[in-house]
TORPA-4810 file (N, C-alpha, C, O; in nm, 3 decimals):
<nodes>
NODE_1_0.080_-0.116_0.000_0.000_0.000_0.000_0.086_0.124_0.000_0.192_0.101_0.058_X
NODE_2_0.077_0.230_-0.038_0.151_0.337_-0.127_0.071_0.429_-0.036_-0.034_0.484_-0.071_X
NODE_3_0.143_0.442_0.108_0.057_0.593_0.144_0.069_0.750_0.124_0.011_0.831_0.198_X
NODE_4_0.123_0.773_0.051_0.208_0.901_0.001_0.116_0.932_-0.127_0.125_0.871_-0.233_X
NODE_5_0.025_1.040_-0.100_-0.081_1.125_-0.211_0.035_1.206_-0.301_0.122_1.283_-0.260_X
NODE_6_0.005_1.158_-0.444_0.027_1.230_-0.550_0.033_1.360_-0.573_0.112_1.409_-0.653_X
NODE_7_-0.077_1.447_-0.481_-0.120_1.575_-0.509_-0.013_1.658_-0.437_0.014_1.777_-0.453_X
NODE_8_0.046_1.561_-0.349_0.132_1.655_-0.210_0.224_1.642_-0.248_0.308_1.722_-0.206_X
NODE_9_0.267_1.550_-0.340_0.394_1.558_-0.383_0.407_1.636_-0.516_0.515_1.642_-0.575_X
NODE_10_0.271_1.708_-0.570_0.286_1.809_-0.680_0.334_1.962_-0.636_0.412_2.043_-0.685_X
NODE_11_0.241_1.959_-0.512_0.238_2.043_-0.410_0.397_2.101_-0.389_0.449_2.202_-0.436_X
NODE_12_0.444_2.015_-0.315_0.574_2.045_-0.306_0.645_2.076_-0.414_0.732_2.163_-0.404_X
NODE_13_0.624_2.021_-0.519_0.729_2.055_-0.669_0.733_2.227_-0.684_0.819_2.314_-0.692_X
NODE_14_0.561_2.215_-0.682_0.584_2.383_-0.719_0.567_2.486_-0.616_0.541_2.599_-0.657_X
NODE_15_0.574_2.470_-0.516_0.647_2.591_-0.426_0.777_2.546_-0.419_0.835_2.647_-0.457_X
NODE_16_0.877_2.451_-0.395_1.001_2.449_-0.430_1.015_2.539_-0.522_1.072_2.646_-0.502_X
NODE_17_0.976_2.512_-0.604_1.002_2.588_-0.766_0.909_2.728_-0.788_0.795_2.732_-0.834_X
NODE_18_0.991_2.838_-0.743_0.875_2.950_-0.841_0.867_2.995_-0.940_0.975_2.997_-0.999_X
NODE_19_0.788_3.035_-0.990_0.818_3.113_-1.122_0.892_3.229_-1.136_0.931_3.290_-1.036_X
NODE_20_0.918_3.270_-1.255_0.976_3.397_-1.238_0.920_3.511_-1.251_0.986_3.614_-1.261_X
NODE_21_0.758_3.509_-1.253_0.682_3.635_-1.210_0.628_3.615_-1.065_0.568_3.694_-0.992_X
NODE_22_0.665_3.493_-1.044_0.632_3.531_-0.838_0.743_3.594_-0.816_0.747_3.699_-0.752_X
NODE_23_0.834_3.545_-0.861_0.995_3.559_-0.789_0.979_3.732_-0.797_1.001_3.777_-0.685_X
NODE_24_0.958_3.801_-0.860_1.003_3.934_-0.947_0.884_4.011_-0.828_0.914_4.103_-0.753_X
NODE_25_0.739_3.940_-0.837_0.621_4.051_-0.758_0.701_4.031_-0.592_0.729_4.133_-0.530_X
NODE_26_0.730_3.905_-0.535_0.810_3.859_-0.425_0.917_3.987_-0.410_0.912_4.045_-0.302_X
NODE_27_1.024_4.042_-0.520_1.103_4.092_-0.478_1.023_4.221_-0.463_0.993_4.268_-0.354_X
NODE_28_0.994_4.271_-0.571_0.901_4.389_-0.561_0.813_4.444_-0.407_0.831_4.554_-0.356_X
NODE_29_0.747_4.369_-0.369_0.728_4.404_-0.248_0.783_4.394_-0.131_0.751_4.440_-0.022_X
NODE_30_0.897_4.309_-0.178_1.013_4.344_-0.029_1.055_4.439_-0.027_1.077_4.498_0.079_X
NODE_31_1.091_4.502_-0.176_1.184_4.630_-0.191_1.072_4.763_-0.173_1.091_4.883_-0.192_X
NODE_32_0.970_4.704_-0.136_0.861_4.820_-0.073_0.834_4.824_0.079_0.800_4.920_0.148_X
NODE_33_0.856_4.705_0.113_0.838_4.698_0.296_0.986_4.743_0.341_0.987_4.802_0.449_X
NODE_34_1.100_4.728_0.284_1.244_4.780_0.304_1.191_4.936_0.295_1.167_4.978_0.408_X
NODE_35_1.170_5.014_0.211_1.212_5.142_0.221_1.101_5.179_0.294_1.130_5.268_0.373_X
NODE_36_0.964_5.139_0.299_0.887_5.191_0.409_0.965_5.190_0.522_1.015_5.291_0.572_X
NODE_37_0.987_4.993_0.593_1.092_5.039_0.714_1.174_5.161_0.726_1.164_5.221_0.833_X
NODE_38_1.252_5.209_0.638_1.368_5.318_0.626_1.328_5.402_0.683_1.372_5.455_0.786_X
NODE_39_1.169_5.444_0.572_1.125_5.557_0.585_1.083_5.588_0.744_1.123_5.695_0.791_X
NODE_40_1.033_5.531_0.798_0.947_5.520_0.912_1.090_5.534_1.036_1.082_5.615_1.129_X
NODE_41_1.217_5.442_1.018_1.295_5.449_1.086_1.288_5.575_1.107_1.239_5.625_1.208_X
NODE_42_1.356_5.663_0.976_1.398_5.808_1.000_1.299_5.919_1.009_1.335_6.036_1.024_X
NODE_43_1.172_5.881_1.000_1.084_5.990_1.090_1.085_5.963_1.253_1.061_6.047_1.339_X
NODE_44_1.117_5.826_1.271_1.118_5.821_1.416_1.235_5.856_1.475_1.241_5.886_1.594_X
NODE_45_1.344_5.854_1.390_1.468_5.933_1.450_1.471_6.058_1.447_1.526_6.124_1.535_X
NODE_46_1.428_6.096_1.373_1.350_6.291_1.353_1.327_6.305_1.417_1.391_6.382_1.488_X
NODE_47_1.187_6.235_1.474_1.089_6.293_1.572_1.149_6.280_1.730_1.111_6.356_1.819_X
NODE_48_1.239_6.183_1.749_1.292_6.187_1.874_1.382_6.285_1.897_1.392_6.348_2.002_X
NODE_49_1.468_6.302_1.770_1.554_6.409_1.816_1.522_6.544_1.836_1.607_6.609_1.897_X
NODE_50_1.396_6.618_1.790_1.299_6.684_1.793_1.268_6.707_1.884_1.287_6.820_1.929_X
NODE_51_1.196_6.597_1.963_1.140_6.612_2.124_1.267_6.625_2.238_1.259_6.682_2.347_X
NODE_52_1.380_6.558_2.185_1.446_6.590_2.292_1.545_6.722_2.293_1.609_6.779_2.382_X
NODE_53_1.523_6.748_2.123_1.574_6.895_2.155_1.508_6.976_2.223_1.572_7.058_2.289_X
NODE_54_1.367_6.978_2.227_1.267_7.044_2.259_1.295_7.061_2.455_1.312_7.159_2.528_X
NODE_55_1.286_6.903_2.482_1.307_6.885_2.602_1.444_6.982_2.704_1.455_7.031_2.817_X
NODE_56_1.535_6.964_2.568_1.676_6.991_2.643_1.696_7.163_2.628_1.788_7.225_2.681_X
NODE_57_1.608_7.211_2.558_1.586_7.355_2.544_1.548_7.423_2.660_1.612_7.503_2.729_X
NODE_58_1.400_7.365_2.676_1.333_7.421_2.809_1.410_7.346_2.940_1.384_7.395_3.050_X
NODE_59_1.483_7.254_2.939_1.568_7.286_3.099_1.673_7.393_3.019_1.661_7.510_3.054_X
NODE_60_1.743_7.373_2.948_1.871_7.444_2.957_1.825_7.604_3.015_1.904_7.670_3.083_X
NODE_61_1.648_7.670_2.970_1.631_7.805_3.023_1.568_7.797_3.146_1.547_7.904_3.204_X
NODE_62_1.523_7.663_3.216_1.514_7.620_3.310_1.607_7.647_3.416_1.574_7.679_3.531_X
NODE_63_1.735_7.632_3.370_1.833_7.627_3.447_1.922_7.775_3.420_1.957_7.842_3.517_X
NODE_64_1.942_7.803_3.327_1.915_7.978_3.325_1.900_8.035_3.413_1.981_8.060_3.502_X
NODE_65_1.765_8.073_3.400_1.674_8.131_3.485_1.738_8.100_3.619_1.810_8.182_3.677_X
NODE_66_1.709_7.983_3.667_1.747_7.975_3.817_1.863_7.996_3.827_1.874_8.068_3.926_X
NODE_67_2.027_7.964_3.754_2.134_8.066_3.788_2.112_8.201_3.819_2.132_8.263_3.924_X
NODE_68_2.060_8.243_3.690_2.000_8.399_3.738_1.947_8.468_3.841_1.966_8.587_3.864_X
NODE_69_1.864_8.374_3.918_1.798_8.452_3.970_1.875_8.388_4.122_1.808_8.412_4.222_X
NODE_70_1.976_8.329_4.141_2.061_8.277_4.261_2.205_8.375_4.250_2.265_8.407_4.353_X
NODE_71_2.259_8.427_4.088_2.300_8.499_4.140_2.359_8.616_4.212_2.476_8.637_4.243_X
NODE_72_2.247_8.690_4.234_2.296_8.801_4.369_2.295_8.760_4.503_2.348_8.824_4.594_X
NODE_73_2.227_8.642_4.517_2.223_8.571_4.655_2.371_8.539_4.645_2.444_8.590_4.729_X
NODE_74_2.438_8.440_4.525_2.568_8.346_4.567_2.734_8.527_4.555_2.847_8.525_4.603_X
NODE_75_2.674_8.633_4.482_2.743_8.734_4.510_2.754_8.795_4.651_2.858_8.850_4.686_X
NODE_76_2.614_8.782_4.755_2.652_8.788_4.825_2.715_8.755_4.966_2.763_8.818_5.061_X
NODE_77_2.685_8.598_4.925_2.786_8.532_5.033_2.874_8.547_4.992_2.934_8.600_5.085_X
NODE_78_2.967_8.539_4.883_3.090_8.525_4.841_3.166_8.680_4.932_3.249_8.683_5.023_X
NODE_79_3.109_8.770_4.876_3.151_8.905_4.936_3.158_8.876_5.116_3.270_8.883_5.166_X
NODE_80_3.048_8.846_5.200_3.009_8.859_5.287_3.123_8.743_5.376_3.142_8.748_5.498_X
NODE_81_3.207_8.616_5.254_3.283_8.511_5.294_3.397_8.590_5.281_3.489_8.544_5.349_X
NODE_82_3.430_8.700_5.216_3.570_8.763_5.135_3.592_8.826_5.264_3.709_8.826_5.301_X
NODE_83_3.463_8.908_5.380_3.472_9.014_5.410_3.544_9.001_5.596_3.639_9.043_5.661_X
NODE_84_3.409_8.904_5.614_3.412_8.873_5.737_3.499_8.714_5.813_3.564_8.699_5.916_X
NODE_85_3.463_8.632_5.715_3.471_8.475_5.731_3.645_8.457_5.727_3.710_8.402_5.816_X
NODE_86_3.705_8.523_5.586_3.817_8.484_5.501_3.930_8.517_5.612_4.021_8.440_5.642_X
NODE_87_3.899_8.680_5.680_3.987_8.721_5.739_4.007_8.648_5.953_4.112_8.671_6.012_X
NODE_88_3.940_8.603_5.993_3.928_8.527_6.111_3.988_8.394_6.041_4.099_8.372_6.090_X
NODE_89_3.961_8.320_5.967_4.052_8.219_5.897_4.214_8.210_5.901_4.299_8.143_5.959_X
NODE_90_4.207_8.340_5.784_4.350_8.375_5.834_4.382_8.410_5.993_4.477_8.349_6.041_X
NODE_91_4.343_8.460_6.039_4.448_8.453_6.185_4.446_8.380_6.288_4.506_8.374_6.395_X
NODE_92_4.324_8.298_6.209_4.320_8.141_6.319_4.436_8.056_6.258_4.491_7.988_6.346_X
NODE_93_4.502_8.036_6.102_4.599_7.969_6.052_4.709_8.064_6.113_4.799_7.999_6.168_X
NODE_94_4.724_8.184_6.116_4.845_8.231_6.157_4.853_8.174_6.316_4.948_8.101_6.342_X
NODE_95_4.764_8.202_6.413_4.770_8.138_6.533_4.826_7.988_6.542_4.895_7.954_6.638_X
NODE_96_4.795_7.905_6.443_4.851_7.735_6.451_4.974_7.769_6.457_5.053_7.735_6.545_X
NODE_97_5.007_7.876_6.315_5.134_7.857_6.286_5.218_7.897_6.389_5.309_7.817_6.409_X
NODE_98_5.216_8.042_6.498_5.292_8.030_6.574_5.284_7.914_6.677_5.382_7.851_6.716_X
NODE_99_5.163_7.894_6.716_5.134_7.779_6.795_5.281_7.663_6.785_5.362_7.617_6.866_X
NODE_100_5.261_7.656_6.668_5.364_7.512_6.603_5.472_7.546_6.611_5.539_7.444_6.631_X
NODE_101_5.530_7.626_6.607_5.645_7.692_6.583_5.713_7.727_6.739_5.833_7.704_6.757_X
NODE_102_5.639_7.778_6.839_5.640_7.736_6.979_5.638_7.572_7.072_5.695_7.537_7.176_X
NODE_103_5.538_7.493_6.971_5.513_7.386_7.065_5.566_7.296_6.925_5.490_7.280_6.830_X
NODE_104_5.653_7.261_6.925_5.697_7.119_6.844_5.618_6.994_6.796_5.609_6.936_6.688_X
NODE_105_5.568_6.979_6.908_5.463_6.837_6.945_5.353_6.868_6.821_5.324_6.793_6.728_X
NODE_106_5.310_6.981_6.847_5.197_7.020_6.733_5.269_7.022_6.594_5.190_7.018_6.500_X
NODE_107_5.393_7.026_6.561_5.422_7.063_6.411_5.366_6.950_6.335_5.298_6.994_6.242_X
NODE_108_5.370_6.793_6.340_5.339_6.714_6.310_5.173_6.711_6.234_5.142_6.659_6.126_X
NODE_109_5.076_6.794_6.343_4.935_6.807_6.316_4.903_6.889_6.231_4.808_6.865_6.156_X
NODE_110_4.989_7.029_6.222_4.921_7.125_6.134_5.033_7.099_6.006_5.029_7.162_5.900_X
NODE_111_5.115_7.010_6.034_5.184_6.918_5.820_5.082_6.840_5.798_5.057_6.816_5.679_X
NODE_112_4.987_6.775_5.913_4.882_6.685_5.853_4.741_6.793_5.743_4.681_6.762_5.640_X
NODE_113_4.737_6.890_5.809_4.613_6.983_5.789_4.667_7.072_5.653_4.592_7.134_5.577_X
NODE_114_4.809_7.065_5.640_4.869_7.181_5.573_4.802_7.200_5.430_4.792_7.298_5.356_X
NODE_115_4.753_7.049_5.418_4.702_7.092_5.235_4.639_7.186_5.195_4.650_7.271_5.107_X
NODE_116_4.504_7.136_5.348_4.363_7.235_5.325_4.391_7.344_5.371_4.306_7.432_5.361_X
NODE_117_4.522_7.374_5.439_4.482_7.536_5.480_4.636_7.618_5.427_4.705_7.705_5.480_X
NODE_118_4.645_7.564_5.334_4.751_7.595_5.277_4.721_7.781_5.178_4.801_7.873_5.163_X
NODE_119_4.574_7.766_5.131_4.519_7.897_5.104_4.551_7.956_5.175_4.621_8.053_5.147_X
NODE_120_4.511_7.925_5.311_4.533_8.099_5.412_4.619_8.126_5.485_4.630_8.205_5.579_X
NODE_121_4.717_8.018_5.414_4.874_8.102_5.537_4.974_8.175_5.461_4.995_8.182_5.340_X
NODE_122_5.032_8.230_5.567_5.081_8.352_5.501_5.172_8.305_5.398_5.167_8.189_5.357_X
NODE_123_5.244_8.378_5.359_5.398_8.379_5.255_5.500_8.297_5.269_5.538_8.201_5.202_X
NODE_124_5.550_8.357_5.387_5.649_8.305_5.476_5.612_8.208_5.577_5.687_8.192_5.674_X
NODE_125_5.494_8.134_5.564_5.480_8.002_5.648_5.536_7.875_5.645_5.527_7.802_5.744_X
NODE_126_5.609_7.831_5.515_5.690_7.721_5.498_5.797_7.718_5.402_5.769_7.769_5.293_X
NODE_127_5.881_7.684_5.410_5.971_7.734_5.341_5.932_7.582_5.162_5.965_7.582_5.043_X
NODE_128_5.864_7.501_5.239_5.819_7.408_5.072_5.718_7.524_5.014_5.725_7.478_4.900_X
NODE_129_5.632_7.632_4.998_5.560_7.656_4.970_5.657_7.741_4.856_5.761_7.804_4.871_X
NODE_130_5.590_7.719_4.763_5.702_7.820_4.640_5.599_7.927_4.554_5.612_7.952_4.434_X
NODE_131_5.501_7.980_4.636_5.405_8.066_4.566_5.260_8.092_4.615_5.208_8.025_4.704_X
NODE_132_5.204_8.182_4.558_5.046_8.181_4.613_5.000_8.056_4.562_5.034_7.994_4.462_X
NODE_133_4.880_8.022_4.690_4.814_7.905_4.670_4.749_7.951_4.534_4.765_8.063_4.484_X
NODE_134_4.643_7.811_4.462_4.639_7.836_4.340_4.480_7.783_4.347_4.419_7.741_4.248_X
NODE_135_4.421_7.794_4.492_4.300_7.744_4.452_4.214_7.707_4.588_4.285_7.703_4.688_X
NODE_136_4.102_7.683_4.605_4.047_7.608_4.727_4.086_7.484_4.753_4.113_7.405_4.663_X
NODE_137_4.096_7.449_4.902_4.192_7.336_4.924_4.057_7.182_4.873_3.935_7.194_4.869_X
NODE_138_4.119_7.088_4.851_4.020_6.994_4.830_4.010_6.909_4.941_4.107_6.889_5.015_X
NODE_139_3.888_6.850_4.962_3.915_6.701_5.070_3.954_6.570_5.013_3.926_6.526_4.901_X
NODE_140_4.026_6.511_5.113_4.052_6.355_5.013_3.913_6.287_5.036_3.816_6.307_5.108_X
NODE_141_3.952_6.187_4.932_3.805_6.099_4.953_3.826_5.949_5.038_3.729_5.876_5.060_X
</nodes>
């Protein structure tokens, strides 16, 4: 008994096999779902870059604005740090320094501190120092 239908095995012959006007409408509409994809890609890359220019506009005057309007507040601590704060600094570092310079024991503590307060001592406070400081002292991490 021969269970294998004739028809299925025609079946198969000719989708194996296409013609060459399927083959041709086959390519034809790939080469139409391809450039749609394209197309569609690059409106959606448009449109994102769009919105996020949009986005990155309104903070950037977002943030504007609020510099602006912080600074006469941050002018006047700065002044108010230049005026009152800066100068008690200094003569609390000049105080270590004679301190240290009297008591030995302490020199050790204020070479530990020397980085950060290396801004506010005088000229003539160490003889490694080869110039004005060049900046606010940093903390280690």
């Amino acid at each position: 008994m021969n269970l294998s239908n004739p028809q299925d095995d025609l079946s198969e012959a000719k989708l194996s096999q296409p013609t060459p006007v399927q083959l041709e409408e086959l390519q034809y509409h790939f080469e139409g779902l391809r450039s749609l994809f394209i197309y569609v890609l690059v409106a959606l890359i448009a449109t994102t870059l769009t919105v996020d220019l949009c986005f990155i506009r309104r903070q950037m005057l977002a943030a504007r604005n609020q510099v602006e309007d912080q600074r006469p507040r941050v002018r006047e601590k700065v002044g108010g740090y230049n005026k009152q704060i800066e100068p008690r600094v200094r003569d609390f570092v000049g105080s270590l320094q004679s301190f240290a310079a009297s008591n030995h024991d302490f020199q050790p503590i204020l070479d530990r501190y020397r980085p950060f307060l290396l801004p506010y001592m005088g000229p003539a406070s160490s003889p490694a120092q080869s110039g004005p400081p060049k900046g606010p002292p940093t903390l280690p991490k």
